[in-house]
N, C-alpha and C positions, 0 to 999 in steps of 0.2 A: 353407841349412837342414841339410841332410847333415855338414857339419863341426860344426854347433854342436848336430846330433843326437848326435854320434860322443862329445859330451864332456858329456853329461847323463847323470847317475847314475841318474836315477830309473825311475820305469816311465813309454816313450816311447810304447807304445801307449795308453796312457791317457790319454798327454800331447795325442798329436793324432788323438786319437778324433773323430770329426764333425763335422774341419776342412774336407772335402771339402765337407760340404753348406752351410756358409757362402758367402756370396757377399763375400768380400773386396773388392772394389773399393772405393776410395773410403775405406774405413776407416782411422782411428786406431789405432793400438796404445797402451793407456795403460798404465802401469804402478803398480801399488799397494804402498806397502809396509807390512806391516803390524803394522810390528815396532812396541809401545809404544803401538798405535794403540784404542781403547775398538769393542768388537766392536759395537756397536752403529749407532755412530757412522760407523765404517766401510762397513760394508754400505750404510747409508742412500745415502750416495755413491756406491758402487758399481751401486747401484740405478738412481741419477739418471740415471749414464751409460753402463749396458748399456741401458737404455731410449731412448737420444738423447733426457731432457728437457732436456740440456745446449745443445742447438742450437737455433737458428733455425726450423728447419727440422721440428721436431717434430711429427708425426701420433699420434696413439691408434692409431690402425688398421694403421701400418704398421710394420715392426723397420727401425727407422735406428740403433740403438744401436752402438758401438764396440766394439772386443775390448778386455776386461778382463784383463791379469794383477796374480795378489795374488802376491807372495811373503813368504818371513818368515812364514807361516801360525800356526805351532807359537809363536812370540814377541805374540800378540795378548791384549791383558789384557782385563778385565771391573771391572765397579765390584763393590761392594759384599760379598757371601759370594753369587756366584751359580756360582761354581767347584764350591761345593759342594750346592747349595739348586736348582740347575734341572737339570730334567730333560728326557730325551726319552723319550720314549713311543713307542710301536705295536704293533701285535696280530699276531699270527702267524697268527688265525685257528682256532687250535686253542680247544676251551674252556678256559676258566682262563691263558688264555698272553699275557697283558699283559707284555710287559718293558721294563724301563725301564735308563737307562742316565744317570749324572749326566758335568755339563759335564767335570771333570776326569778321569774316566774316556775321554769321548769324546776330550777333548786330547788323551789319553795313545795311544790307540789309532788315531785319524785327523786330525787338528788341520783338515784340508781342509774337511772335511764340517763342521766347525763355523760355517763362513766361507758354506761352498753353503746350507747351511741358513737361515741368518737371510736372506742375500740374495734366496734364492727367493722366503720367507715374506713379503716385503717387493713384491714382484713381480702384476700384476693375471694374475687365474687364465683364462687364454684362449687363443688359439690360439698365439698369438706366445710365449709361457712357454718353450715346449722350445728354440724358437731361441736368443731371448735366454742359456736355460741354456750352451747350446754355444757361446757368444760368453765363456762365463766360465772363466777355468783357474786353477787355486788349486793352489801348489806351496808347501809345505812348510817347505822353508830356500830359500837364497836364489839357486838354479840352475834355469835352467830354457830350453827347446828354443827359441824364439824371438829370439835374440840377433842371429840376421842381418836382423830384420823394424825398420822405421823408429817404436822404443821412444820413446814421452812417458812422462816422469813426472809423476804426479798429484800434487797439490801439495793436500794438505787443507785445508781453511781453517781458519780460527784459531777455537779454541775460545770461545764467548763468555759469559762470566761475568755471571751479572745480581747485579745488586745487590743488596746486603742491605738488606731494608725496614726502614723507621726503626725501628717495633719491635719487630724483633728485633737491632738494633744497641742501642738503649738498654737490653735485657732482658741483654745479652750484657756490654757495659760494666758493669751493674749487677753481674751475676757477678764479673767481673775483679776491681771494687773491694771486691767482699765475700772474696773469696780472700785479696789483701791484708793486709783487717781482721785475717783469721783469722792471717794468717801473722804478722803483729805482734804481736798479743795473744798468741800464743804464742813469741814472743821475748822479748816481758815478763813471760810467766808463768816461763819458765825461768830468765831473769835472779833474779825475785823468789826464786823456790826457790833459787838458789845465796845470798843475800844470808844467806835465813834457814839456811841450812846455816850458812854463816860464821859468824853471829850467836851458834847452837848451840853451836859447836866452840869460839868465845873461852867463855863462858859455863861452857862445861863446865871 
């Protein structure tokens, strides 16, 4: 641990903040990575297996979940315009002092907390929560203090596509053929207009 502390850039006390009160034994180290990976998507996963729903072996009542590391943090995409359109919120507690802070702002600023947040959120609000939190380390780019710990990498499953229902395949093919039409009929209409230019120009 000490050699592969020696060669991490980042901040190490933060790295193995409340490694002590874990009970290692037994435990997996998995690794995440979460470059290209849909934040949502992600977390969900991460969820399954800081909680140990992944095993056999699975209680409610007790923390059997694995150590999580995410790396690649700052490289995690989002669907849609939510970069721009979601926010976080909370109160300082002052009056009037709501502040809010949007997705791309947070990325730019901690890309980490983007990853701890959805995963928590995802997480049953109970005693086991803080543990579970401390079984989770989210680093950045793609360095991090645990290199001499016996590392799996998580292997996401394959996204899975549902099909397009008949109609809106046949509303969609109907579009295609009507763009066609258009695009023809104005290849014809262009043609005709050079015909009658021609036509003009002998004439004249």
């Amino acid at each position: 641990m000490a050699a592969t502390a020696q060669t991490f850039n980042g901040n190490l006390k933060r790295a193995l903040a409340g490694l002590r009160r874990i009970n290692l034994e037994g435990l997996r180290w998995r690794v995440f990575d979460a470059k290209g990976q849909v934040l949502g998507r992600l977390a969900s996963q991460i969820s399954t297996v800081v909680q140990g729903k992944d095993k056999p072996t699975y209680t409610p009542n007790r923390d059997e979940g694995d150590m999580c590391i995410v790396i690649n943090a700052k490289d995690v995409s989002v669907t849609g315009r939510k970069l721009t359109e979601k926010f976080y919120r909370w109160h300082t507690g002052y009056i009037g002092h709501l502040k809010e802070r949007s997705l791309k702002d947070q990325m730019a600023k901690d890309p980490t907390e983007v990853i701890r947040k959805a995963v928590l959120r995802m997480l049953p609000r109970n005693k086991l929560r803080d543990d579970r939190d401390r079984k989770l380390r989210i680093f950045a780019g793609s360095e991090h203090p645990f290199g001499d710990r016996p590392l799996e990498p998580y292997i996401m499953p394959p996204r899975q596509v549902r099909e397009m229902r008949p109609r809106a395949r046949r509303a969609m093919i109907r579009a295609e053929k009507k763009a066609e039409q258009q695009k023809e009929g104005s290849i014809y209409i262009s043609k005709g207009k050079r015909r009658e230019d021609a036509d003009a120009k002998v004439d004249a």
